[in-house]
C-alpha positions in Angstrom: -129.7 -59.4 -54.7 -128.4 -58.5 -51.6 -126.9 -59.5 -48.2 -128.6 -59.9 -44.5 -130.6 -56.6 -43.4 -129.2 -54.9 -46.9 -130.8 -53.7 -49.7 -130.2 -52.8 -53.8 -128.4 -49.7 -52.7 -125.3 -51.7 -51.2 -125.1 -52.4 -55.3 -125.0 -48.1 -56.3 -121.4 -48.2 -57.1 -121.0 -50.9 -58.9 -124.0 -50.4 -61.0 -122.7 -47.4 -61.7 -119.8 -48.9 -63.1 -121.2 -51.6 -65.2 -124.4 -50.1 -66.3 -122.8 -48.8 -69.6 -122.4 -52.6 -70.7 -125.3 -54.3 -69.3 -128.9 -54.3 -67.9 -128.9 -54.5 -64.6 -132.0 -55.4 -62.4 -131.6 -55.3 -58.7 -134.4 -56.7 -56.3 -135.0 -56.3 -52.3 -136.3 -59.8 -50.9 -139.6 -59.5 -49.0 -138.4 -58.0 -45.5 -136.3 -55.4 -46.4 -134.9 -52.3 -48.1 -138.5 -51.5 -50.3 -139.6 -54.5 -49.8 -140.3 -54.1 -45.8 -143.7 -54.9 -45.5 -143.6 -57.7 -48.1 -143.9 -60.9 -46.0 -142.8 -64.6 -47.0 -139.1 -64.9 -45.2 -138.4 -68.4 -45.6 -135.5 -69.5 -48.7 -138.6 -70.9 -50.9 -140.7 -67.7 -50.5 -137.8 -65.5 -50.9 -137.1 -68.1 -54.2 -140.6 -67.1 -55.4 -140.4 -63.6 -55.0 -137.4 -63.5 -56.9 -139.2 -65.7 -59.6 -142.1 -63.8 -59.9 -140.2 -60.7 -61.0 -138.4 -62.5 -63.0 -141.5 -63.9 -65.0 -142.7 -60.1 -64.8 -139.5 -58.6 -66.9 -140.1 -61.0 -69.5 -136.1 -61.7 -69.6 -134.7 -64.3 -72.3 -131.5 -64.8 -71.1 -130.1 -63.1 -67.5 -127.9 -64.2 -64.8 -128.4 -64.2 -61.4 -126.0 -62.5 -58.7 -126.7 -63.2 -54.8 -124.8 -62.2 -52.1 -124.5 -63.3 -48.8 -128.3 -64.5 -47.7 -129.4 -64.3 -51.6 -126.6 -66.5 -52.5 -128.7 -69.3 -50.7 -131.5 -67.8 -52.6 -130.0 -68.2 -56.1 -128.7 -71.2 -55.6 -132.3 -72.8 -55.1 -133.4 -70.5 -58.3 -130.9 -72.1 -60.0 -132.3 -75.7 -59.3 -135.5 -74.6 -60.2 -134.5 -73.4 -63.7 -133.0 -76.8 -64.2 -135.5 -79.2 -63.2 -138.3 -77.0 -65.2 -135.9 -77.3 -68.6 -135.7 -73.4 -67.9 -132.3 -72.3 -70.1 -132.6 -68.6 -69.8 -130.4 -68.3 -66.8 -126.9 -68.3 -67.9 -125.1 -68.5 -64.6 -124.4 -67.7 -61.5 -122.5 -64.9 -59.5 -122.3 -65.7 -55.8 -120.9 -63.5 -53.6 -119.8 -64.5 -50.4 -123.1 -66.7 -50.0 -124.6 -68.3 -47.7 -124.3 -72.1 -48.8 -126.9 -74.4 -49.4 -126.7 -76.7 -46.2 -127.1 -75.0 -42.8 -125.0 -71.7 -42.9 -122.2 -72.1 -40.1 -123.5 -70.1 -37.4 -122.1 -70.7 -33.9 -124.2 -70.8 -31.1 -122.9 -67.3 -29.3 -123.2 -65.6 -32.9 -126.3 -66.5 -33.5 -127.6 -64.9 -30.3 -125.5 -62.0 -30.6 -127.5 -61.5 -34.2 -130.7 -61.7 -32.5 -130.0 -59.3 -29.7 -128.6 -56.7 -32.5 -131.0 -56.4 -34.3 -134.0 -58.6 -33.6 -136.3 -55.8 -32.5 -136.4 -51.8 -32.8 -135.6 -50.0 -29.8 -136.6 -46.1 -30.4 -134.5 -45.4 -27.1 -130.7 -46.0 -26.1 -130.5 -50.0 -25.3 -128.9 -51.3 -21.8 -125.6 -50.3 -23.8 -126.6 -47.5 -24.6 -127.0 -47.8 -27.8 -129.4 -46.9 -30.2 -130.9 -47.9 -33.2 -128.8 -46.0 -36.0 -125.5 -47.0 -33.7 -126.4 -51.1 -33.9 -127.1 -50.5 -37.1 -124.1 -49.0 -37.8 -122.0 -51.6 -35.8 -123.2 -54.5 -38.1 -122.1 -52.6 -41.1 -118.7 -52.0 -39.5 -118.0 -54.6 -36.9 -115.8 -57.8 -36.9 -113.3 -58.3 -39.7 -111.2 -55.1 -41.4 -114.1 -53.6 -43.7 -112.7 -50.9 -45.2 -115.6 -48.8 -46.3 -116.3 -45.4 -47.6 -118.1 -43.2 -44.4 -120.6 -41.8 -46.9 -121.3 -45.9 -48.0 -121.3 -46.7 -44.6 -124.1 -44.5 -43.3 -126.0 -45.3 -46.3 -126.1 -49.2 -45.7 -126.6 -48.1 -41.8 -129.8 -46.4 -42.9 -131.0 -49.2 -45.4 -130.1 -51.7 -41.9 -132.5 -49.5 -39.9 -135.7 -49.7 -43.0 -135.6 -53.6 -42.9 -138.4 -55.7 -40.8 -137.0 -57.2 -38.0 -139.5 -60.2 -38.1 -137.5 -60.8 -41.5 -133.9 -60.6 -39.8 -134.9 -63.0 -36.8 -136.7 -65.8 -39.3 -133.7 -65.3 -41.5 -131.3 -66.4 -38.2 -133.9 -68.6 -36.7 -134.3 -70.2 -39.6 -133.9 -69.6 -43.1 -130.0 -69.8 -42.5 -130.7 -73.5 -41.0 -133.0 -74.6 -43.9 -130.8 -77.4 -45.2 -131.3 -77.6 -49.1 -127.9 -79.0 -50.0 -129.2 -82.6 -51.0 -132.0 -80.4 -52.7 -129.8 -78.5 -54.9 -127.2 -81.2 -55.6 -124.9 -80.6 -58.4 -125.7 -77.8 -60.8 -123.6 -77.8 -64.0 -124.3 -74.0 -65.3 -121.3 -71.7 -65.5 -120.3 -70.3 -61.6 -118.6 -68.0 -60.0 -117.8 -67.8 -56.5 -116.5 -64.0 -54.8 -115.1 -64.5 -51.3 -113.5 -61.6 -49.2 -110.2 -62.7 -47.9 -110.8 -61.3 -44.9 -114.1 -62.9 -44.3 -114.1 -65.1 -40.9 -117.5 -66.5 -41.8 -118.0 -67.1 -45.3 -114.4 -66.7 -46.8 -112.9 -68.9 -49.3 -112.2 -72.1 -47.1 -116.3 -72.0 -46.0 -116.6 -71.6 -50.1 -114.7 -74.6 -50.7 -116.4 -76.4 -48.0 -119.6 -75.6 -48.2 -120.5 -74.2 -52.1 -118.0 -75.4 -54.5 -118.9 -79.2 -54.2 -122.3 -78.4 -55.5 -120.8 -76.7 -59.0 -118.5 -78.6 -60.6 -118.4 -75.6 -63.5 -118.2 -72.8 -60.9 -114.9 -70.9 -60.1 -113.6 -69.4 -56.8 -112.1 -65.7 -56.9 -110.8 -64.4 -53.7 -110.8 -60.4 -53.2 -107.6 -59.7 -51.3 -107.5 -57.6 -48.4 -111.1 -57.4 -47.9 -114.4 -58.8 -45.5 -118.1 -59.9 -46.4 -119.3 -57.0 -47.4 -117.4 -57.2 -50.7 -119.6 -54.8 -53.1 -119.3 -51.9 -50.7 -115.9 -52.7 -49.7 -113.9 -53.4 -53.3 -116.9 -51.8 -55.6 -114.0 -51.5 -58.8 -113.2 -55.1 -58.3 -116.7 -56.4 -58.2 -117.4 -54.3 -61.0 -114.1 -56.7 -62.9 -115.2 -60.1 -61.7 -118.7 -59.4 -63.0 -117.5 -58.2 -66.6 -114.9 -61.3 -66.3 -117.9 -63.2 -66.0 -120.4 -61.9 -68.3 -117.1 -62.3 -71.0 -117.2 -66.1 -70.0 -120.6 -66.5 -70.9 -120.6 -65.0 -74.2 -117.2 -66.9 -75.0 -119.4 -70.5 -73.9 -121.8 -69.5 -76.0 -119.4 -69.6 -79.0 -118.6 -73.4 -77.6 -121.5 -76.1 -79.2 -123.8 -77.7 -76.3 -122.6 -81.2 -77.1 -118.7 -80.3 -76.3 -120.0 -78.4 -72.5 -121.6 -81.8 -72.0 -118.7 -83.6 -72.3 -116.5 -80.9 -70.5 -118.9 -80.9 -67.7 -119.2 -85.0 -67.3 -116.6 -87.2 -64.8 -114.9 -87.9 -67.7 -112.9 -84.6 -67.4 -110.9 -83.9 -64.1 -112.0 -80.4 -61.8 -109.0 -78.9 -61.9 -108.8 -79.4 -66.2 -112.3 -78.2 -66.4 -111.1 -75.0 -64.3 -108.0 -74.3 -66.1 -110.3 -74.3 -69.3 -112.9 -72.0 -67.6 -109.8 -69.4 -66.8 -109.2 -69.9 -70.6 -112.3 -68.7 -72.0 -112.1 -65.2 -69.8 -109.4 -62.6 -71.9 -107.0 -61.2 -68.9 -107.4 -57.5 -68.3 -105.0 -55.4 -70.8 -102.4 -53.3 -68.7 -102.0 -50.0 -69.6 -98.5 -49.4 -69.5 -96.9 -52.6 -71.3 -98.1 -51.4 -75.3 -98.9 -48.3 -76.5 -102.5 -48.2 -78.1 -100.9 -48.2 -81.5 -98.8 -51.0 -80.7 -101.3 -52.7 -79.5 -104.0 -52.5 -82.7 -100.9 -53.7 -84.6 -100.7 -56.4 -83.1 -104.2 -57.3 -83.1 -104.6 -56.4 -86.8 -101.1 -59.0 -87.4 -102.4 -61.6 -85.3 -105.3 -61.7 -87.2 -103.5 -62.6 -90.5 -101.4 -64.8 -88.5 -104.6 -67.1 -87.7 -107.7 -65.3 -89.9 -110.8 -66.5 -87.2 -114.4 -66.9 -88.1 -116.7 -64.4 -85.9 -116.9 -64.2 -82.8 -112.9 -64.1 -82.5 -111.3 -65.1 -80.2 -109.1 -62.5 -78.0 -105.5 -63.5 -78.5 -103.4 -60.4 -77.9 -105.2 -60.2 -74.5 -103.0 -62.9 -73.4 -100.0 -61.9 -75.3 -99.8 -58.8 -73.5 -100.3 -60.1 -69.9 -97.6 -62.6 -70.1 -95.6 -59.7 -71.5 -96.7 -57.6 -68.2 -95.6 -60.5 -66.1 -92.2 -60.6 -67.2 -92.8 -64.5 -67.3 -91.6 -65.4 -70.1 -91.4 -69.5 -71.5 -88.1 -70.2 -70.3 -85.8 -69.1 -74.0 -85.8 -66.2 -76.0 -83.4 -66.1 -78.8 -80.3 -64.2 -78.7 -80.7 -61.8 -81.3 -83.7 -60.2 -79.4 -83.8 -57.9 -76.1 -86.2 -59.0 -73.3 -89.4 -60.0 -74.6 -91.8 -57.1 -73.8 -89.3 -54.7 -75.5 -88.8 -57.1 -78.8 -92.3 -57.0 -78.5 -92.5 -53.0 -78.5 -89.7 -52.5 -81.3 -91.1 -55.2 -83.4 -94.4 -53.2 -83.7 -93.5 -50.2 -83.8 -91.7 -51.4 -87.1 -94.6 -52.6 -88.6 -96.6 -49.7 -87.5 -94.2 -47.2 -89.3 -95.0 -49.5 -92.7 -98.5 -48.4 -92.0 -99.5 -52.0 -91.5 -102.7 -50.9 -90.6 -103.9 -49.2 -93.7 -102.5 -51.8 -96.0 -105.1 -54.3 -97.6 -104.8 -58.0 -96.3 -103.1 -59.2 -99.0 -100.4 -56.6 -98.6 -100.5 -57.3 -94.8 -99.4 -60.9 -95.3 -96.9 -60.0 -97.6 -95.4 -57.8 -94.9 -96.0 -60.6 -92.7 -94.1 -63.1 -94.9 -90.9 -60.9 -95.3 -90.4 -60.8 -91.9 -88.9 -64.1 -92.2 -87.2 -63.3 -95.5 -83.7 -63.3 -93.4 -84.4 -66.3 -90.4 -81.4 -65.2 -88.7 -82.7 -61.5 -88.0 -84.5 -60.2 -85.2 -87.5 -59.9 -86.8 -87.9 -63.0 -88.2 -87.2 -64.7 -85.0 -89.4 -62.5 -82.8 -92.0 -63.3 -85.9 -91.5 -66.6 -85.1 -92.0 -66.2 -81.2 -95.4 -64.4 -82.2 -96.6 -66.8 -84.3 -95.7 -69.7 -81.8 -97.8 -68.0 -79.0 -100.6 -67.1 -81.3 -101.2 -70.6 -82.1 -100.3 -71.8 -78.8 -103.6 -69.7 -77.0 -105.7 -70.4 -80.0 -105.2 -73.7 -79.7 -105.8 -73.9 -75.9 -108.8 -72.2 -76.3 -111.9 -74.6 -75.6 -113.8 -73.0 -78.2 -110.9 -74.3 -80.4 -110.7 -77.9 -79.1 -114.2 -78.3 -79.6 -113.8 -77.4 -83.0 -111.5 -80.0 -84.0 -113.6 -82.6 -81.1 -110.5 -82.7 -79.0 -111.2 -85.5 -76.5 -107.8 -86.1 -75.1 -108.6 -84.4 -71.7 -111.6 -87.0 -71.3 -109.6 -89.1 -68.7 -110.9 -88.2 -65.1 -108.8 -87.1 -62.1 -108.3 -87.5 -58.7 -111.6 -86.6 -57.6 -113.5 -88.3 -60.5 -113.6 -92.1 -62.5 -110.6 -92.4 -63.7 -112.3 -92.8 -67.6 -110.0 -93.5 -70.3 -109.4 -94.6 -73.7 -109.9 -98.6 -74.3 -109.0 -98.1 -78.2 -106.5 -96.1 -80.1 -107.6 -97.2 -83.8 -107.3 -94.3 -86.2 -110.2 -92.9 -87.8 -112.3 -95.2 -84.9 -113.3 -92.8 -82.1 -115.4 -94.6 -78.9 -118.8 -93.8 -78.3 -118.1 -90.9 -76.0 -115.5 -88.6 -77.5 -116.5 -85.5 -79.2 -117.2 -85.0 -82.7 -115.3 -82.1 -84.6 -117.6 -79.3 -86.3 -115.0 -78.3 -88.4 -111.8 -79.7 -90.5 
């Protein structure tokens, strides 16, 4: 969904990169883009639009992305799906919205909206302006928007197709309907997008204003860029989006009794953030292992911990602490600098044709590896096994398969709920229970 006076086009390049991977559905609220002469401009009408085509695709399981305006739109969407028992929505993708409570207009700006574009003038305005160059101005004005010219006459056009009854209800009031005590607290997986640049509705307003109302969302800030974030920093949307999608179908892999307790006061913001980040694999860089290297590695780490399906991603990890240069603070003397122990060490195993060996034969390889513990191999064996099991054992998916409940012990913005008894083999009402040994 898109922003104030846009439409589904301000979404053509980044459905053109993500369409490949998913299905993608993009909607024009009543008042603009096609949509024009639909009426109904208030959040709950826009809400039932939205809901109605929804209930029309027949969709089992989907996620909702709003920006700006339709942020405010999902957000209400969302509630509804929770108070109806509704579990197909998955989560939300909010992009620079506009919050739930009254969006924070000033006085002047809100004026200056109105005069912009509040009604169609065929001829030049007092400032001699006319329609396609107000139009234009919105697209472009106020903060650094760096936007293609062939975008930016595009969204100027889709500006000039809206109905300008739906812009002035929308600053009149739709952006002063007040749902926050409405919405409350939703608890589905979040993520909120916020241009660095954005005076408006930037990350502080986001932490202000959205945040407090999902205690499972996440905030991403896109540097070096405004409001207008899918037009501006199309690749990047196109990233945050697949980030997100991954995190859903690695929360999936968690059971629903384990998000419950990850979601309740019992467990601290930041620690239920800091496990969010963990369920998302990092981007690979190119540059750091050779695609060879890098399927040897894959096929070694999974000997090194042999994973039930869906597995998790481990070398993703691996190899973007090895493109940081951050290392844990030791390596061994025998080795060079991590990344090119790393690249040797693989490049070793790749000339035994690890990869074409049976798994037998691949643990064998494995296992002589530390034949000699004072060689290089052996100990860089060693330092991959130790941060194999070290992000496999981070992993939520992981904790909630042993019932890890040592994390259950609030924070500073929650009860601060703890353990009253340490008895072995006697866990309290509340902690987890393992689905595995």
């Amino acid at each position: 969904m898109h922003f104030l006076a846009g439409s589904t086009r301000e979404w053509d390049e980044v459905v053109a990169l993500l369409r490949p991977q998913f299905r993608l559905i993009r909607l024009d609220l009543p008042g603009f883009g096609s949509s024009a002469d639909v009426p109904g401009y208030t959040v709950a009408e826009m809400a039932d639009s939205v809901q109605s085509a929804i209930d029309s695709l027949v969709l089992t399981r989907y996620s909702l992305v709003g920006h700006s305006m339709s942020g405010k739109v999902a957000l209400v969407l969302a509630r509804r799906a929770h108070d109806s028992s509704d579990d197909r929505l998955a989560g939300l993708v909010l992009v620079a919205p506009s919050p739930p409570s009254p969006e924070p207009f000033t006085p002047e700006k809100r004026s200056m909206m109105l005069r912009l574009l509040g009604t169609k003038q065929v001829y030049d305005d007092a400032d001699g302006r006319d329609d396609r160059t107000r139009a234009r101005a919105y697209i472009t004005k106020n903060e650094l928007r760096d936007i293609p010219r062939v975008v930016e006459e595009r969204a100027s056009l889709e500006v000039l197709r809206m109905n300008p009854a739906a812009w002035t209800a929308w600053i009149e009031h739709g952006s002063r309907e007040d749902w926050a005590a409405r919405v409350g607290q939703l608890t589905l997986p979040a993520m909120v997008i916020a241009g660095e640049q954005d005076l408006s509705l930037g990350p502080p307003q986001q932490r202000q204003f959205t945040l407090p109302h999902l205690p499972n969302g996440q905030l991403e800030t896109v540097p070096n860029c405004s409001h207008l974030i899918p037009m501006e920093r199309p690749a990047a949307m196109a990233t945050y989006l697949t980030a997100f999608a991954q995190r859903l179908a690695a929360e999936a892999t968690i059971p629903a009794p384990y998000r419950e307790f990850l979601l309740s006061d019992r467990v601290a913001p930041k620690t239920r953030q800091i496990l969010a980040e963990r369920l998302i694999p990092p981007p690979i860089p190119p540059d750091i292992l050779t695609p060879l290297q890098l399927e040897t590695l894959r096929a070694a780490l999974d000997r090194i911990i042999p994973q039930p399906p869906p597995a998790l991603d481990l070398a993703a990890p691996i190899v973007a602490q090895l493109a940081s240069g951050v290392g844990d603070g030791w390596r061994y003397d025998v080795l060079p600098p991590d990344r090119t122990a790393y690249r040797e060490a693989l490049d070793r195993l790749a000339a035994a044709n690890f990869l074409t060996l049976t798994p037998a034969a691949q643990d064998a390889t494995l296992a002589s590896l530390a034949a000699d513990p004072g060689s290089p191999d052996a100990r860089w064996f060693e330092d991959l096994r130790a941060a194999a099991v070290t992000r496999w054992i981070a992993h939520p998916a992981t904790l909630a398969r042993i019932g890890y409940s040592g994390v259950g012990i609030g924070g500073a913005t929650t009860p601060h709920r703890g353990f009253t008894s340490i008895t072995p083999n006697h866990p309290e009402p509340w902690e987890p229970t393992a689905t595995t040994k």
